[in-house]
FIKOLZA-1660 file (N, C-alpha, C; in steps of 0.1 Angstrom, whole numbers, plus 5000, padded with zeros to 4 digits):
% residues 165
   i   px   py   pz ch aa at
   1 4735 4897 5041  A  X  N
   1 4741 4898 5028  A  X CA
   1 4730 4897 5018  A  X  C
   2 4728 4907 5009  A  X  N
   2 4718 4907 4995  A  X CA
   2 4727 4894 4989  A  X  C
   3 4714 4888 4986  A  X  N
   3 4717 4877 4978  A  X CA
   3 4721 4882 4960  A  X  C
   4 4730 4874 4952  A  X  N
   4 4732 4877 4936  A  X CA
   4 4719 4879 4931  A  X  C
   5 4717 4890 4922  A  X  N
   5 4705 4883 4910  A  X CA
   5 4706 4881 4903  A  X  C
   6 4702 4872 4899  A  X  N
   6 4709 4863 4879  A  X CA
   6 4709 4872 4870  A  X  C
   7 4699 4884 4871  A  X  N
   7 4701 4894 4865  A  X CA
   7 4709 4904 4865  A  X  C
   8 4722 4908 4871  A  X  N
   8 4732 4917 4878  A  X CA
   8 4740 4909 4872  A  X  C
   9 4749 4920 4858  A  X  N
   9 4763 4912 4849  A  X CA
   9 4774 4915 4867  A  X  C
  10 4783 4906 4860  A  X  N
  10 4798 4909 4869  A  X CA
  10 4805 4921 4866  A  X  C
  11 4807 4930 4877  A  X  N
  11 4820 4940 4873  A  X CA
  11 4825 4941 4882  A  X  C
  12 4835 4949 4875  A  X  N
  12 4845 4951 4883  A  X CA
  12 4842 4967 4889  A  X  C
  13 4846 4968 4905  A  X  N
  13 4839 4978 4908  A  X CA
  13 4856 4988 4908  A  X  C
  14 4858 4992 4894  A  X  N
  14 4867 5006 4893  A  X CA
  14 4868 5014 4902  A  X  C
  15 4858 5022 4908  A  X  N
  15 4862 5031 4915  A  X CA
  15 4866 5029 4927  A  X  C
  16 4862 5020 4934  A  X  N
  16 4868 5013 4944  A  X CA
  16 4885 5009 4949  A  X  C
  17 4880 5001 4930  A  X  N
  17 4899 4996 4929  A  X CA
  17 4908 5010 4929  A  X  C
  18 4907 5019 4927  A  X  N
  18 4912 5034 4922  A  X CA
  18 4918 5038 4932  A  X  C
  19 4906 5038 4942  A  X  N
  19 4906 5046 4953  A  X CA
  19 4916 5038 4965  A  X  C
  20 4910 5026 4965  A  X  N
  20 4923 5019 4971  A  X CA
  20 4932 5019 4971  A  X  C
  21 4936 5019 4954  A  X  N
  21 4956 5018 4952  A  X CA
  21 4961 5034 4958  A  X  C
  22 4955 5041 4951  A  X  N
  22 4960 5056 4947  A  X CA
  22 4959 5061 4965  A  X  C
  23 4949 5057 4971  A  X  N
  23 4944 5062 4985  A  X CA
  23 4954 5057 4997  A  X  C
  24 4960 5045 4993  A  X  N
  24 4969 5040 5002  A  X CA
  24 4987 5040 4999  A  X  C
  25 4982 5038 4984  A  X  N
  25 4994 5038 4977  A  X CA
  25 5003 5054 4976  A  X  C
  26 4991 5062 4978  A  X  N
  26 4992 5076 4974  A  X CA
  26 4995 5084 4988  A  X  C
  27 4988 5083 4996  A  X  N
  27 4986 5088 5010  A  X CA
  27 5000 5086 5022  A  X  C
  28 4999 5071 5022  A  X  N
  28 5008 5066 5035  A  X CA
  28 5020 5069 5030  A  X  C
  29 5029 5067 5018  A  X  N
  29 5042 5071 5018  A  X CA
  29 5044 5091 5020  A  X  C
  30 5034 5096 5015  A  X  N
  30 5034 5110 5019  A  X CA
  30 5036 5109 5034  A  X  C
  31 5026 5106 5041  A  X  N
  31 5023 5103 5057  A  X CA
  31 5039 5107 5062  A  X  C
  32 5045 5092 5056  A  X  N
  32 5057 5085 5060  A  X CA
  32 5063 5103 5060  A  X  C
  33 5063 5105 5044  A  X  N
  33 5077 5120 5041  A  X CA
  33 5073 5127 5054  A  X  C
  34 5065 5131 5052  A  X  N
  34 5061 5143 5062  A  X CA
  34 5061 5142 5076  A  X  C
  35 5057 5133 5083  A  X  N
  35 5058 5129 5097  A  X CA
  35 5073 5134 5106  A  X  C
  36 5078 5127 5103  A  X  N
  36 5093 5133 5107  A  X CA
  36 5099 5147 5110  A  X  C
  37 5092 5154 5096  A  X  N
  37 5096 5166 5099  A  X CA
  37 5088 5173 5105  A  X  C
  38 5075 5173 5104  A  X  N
  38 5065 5175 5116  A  X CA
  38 5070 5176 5132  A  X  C
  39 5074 5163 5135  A  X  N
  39 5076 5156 5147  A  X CA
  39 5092 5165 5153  A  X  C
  40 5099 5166 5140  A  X  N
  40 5114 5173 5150  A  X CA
  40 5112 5186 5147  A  X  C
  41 5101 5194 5139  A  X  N
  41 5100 5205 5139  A  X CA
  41 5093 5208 5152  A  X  C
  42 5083 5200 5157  A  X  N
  42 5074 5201 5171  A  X CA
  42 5087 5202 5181  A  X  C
  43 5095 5188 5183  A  X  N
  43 5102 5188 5194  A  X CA
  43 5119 5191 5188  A  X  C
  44 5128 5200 5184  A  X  N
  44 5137 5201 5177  A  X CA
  44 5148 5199 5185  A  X  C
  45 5160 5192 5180  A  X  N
  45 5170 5183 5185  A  X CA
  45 5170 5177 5198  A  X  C
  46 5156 5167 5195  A  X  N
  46 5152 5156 5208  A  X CA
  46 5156 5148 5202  A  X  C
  47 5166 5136 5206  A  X  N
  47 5171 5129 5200  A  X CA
  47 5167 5116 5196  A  X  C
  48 5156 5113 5209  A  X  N
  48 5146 5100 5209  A  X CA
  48 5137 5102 5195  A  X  C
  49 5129 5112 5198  A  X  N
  49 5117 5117 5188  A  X CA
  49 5130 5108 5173  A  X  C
  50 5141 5117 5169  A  X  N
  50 5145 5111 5153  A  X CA
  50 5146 5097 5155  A  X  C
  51 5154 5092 5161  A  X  N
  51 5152 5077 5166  A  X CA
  51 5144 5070 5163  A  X  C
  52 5131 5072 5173  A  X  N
  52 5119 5070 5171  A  X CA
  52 5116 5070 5157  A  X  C
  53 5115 5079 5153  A  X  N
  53 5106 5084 5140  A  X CA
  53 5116 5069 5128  A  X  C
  54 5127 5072 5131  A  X  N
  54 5134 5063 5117  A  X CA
  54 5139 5048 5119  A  X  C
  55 5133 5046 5131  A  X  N
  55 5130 5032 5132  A  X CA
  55 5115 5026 5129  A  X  C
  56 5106 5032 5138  A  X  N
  56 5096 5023 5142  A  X CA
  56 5083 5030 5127  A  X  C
  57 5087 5046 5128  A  X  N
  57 5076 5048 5111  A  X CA
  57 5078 5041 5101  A  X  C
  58 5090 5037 5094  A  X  N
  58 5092 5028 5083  A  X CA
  58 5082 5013 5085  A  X  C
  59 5085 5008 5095  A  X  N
  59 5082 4995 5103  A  X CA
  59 5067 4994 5103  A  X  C
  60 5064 5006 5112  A  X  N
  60 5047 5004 5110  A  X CA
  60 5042 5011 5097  A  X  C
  61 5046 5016 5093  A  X  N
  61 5041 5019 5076  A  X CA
  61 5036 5004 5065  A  X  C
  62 5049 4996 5067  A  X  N
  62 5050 4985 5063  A  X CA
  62 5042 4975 5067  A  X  C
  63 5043 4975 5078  A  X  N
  63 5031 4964 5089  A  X CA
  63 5019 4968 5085  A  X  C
  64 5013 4983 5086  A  X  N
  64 4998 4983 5082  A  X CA
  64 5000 4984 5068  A  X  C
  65 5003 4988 5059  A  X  N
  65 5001 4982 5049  A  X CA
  65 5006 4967 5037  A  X  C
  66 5010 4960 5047  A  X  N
  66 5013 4944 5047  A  X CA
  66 4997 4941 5052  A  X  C
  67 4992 4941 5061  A  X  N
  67 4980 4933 5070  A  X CA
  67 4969 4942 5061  A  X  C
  68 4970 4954 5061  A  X  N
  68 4955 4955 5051  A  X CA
  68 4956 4949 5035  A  X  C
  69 4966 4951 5031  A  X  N
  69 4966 4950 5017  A  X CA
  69 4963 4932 5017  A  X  C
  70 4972 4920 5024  A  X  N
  70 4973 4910 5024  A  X CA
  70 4958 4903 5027  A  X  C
  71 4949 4912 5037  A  X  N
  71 4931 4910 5040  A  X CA
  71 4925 4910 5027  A  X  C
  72 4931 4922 5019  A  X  N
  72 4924 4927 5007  A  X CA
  72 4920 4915 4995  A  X  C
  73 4936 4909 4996  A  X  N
  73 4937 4901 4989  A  X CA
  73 4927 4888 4990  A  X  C
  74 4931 4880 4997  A  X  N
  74 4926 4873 5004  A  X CA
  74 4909 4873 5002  A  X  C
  75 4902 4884 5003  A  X  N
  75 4887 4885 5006  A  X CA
  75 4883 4888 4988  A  X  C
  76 4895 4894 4976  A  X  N
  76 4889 4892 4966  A  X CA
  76 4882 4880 4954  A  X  C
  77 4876 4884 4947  A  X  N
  77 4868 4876 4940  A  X CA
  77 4875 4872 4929  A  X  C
  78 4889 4867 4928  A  X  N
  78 4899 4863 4919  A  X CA
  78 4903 4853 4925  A  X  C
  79 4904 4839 4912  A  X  N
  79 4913 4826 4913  A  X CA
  79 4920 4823 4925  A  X  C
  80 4923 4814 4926  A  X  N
  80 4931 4810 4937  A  X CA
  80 4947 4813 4929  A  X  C
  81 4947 4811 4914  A  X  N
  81 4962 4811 4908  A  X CA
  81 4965 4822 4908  A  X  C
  82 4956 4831 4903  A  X  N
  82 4956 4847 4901  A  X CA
  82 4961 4851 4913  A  X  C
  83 4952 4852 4926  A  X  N
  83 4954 4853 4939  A  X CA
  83 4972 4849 4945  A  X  C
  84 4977 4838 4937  A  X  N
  84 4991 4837 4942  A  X CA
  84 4999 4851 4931  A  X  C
  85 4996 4852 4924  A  X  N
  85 5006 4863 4915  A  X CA
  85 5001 4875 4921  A  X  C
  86 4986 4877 4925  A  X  N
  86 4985 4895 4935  A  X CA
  86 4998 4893 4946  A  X  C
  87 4996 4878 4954  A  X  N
  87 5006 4878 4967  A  X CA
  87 5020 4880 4963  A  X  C
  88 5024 4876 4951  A  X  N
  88 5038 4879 4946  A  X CA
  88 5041 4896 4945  A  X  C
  89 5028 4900 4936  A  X  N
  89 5031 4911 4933  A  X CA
  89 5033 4922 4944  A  X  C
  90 5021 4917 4956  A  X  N
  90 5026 4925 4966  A  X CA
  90 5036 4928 4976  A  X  C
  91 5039 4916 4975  A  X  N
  91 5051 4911 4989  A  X CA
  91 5066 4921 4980  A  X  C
  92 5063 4920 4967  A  X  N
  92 5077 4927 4961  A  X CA
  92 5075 4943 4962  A  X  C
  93 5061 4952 4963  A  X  N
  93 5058 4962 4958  A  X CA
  93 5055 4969 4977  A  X  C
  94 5052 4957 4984  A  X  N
  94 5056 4968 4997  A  X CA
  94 5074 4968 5003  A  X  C
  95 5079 4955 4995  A  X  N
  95 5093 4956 5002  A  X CA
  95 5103 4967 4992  A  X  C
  96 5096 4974 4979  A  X  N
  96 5093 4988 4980  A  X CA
  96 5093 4998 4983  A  X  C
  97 5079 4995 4990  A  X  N
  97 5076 5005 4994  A  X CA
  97 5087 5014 5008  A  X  C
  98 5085 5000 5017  A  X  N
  98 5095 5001 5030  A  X CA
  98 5108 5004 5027  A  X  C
  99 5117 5003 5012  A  X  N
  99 5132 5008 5008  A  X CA
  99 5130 5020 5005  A  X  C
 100 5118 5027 5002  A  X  N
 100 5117 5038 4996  A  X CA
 100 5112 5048 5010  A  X  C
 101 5106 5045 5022  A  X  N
 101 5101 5048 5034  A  X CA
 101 5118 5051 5042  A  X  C
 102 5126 5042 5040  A  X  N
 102 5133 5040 5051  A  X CA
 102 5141 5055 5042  A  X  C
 103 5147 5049 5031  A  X  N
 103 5154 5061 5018  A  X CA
 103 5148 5079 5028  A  X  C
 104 5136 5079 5024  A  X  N
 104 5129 5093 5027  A  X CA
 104 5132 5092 5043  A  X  C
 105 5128 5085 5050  A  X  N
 105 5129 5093 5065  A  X CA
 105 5142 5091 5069  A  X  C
 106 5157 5084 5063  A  X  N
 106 5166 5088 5067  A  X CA
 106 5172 5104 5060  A  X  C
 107 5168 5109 5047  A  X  N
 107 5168 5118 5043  A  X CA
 107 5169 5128 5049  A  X  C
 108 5158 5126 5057  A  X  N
 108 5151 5139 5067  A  X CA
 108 5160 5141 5082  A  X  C
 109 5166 5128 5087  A  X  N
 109 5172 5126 5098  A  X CA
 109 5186 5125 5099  A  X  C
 110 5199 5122 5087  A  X  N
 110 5210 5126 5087  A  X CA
 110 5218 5141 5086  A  X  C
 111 5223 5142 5087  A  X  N
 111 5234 5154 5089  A  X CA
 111 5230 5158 5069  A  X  C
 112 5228 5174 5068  A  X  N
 112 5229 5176 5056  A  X CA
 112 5241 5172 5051  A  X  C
 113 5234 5170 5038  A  X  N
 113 5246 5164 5028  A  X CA
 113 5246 5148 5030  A  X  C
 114 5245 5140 5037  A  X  N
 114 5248 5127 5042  A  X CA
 114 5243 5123 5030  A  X  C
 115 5231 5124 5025  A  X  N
 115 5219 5114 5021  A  X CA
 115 5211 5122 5009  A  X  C
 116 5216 5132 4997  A  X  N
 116 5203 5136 4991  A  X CA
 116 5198 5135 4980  A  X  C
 117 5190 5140 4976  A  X  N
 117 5185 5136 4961  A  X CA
 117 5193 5141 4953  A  X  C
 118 5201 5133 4942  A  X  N
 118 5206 5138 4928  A  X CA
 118 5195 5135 4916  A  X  C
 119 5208 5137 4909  A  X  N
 119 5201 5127 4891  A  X CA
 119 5195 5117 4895  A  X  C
 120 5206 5106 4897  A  X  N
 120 5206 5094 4902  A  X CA
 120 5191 5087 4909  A  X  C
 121 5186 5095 4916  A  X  N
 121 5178 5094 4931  A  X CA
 121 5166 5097 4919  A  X  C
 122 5166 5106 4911  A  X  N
 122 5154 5111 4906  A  X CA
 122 5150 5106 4896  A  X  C
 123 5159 5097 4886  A  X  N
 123 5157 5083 4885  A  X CA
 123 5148 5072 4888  A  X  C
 124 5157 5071 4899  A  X  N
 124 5154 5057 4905  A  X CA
 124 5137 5060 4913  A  X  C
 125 5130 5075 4913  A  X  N
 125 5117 5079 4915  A  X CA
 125 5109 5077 4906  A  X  C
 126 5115 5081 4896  A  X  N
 126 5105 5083 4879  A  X CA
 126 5106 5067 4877  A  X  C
 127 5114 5057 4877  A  X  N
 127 5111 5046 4871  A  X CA
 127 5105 5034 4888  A  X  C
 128 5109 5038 4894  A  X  N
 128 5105 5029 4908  A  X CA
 128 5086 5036 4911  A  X  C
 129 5085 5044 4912  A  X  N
 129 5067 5046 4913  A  X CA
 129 5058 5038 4903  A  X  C
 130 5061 5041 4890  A  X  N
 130 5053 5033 4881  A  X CA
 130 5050 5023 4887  A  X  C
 131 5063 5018 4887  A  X  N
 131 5063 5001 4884  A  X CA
 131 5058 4999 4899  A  X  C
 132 5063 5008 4911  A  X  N
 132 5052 5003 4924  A  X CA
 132 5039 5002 4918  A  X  C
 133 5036 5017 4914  A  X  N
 133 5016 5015 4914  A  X CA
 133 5013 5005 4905  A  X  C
 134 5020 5002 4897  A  X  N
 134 5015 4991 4886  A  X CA
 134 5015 4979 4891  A  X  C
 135 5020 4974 4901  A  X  N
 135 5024 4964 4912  A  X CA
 135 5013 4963 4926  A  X  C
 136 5009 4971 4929  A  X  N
 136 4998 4975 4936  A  X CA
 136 4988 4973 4929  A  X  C
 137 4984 4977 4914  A  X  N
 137 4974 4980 4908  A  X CA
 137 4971 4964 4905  A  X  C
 138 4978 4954 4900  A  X  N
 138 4980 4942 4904  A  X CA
 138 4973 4935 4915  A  X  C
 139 4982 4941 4923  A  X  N
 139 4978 4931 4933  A  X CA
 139 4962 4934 4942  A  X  C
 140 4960 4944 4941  A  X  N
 140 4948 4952 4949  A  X CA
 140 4933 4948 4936  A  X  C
 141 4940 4947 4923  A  X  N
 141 4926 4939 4917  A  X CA
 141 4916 4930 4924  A  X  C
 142 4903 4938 4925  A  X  N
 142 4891 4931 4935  A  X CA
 142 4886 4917 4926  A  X  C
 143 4889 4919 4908  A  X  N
 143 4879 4904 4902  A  X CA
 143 4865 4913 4904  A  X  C
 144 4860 4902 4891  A  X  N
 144 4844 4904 4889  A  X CA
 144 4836 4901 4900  A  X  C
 145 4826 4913 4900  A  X  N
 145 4814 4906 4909  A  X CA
 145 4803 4912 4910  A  X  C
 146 4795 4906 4918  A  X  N
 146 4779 4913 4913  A  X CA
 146 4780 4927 4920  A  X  C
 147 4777 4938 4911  A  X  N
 147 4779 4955 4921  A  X CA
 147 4766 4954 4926  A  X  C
 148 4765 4957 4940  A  X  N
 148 4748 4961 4943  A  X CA
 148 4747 4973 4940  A  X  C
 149 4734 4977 4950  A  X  N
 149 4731 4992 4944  A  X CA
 149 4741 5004 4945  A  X  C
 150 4749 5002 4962  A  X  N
 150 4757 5011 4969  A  X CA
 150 4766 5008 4960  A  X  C
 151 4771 5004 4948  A  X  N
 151 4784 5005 4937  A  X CA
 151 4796 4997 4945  A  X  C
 152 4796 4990 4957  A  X  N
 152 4805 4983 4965  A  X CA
 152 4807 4969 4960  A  X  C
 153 4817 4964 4955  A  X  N
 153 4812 4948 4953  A  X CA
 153 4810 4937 4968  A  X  C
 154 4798 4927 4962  A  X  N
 154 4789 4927 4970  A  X CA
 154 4799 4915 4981  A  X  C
 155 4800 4911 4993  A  X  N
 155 4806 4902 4995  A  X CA
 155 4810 4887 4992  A  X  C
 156 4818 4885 4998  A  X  N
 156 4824 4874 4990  A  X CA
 156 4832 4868 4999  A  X  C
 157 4830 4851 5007  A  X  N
 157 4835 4839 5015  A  X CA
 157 4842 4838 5010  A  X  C
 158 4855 4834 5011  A  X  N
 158 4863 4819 5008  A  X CA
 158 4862 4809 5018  A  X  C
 159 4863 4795 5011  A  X  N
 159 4867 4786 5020  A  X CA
 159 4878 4789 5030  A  X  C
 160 4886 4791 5023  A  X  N
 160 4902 4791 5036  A  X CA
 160 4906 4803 5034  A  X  C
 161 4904 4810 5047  A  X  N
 161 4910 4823 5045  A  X CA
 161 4919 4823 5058  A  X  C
 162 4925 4809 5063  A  X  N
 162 4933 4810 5073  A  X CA
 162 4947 4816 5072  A  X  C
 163 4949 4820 5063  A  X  N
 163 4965 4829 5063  A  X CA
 163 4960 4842 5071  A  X  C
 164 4945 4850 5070  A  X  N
 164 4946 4863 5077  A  X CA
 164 4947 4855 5095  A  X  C
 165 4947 4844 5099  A  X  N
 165 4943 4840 5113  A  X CA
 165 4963 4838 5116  A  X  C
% end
């Protein structure tokens, strides 16, 4: 580990935080849309494959981004008080994410008509995204710290980081 230099202000490493929210925030629920119809377009009316797909994708969508985001947390250079309001913020903004996962890949796997987008639905997109990313953007805040040269903020111990064990 480069040690601090008293000379190195604290920042916050923005592009990092950016790329984080937007890159996981942005990416995996796409994944999620898309997968499904990938998968019954490959194998078309296999019945396991939809099954499959609208059980266990939502589930593991949720699980990996529960375990990375909750590491994230955990390893930032923010309060211990602060650090409990990212955990708030997150625990609300992936069980989100997972109502909005499950929403889309049953979408894709009911009988047309069962399940689709209205007004209503397009709504509940325009005002439910914000408030996710802004909820993520929250919680994925890395805190001040010394940037080294690679623009990465530089590591950072906690005493107790026994919640990731």
């Amino acid at each position: 580990m480069i040690p601090d230099l008293p000379t190195e202000p604290h920042r916050v490493a923005y592009s990092a935080w950016i790329a984080a929210v937007f890159g996981w925030d942005g990416v995996l629920p796409l994944v999620v849309l898309a997968l499904p119809t990938l998968l019954m377009g490959a194998f078309p009316g296999n019945f396991w494959v939809m099954e499959l797909t609208t059980v266990i994708l939502p589930v593991a969508a949720v699980i990996l981004r529960g375990a990375i985001g909750w590491r994230a947390i955990a390893r930032n250079h923010c309060s211990e008080s602060f650090r409990r309001v990212q955990q708030n913020a997150f625990v609300f903004a992936v069980g989100m994410l997972f109502l909005f996962d499950v929403t889309t890949v049953l979408m894709q796997v009911l009988k047309k008509g069962a399940l689709v987008w209205g007004p209503e639905n397009l709504t509940a997109l325009v005002v439910g995204a914000p408030v996710y990313l802004t909820l993520m953007s929250i919680a994925m805040y890395p805190g001040r710290s010394r940037i080294v040269a690679d623009a990465r903020p530089a590591a950072h111990d906690h005493d107790d980081d026994s919640m990731l064990d």
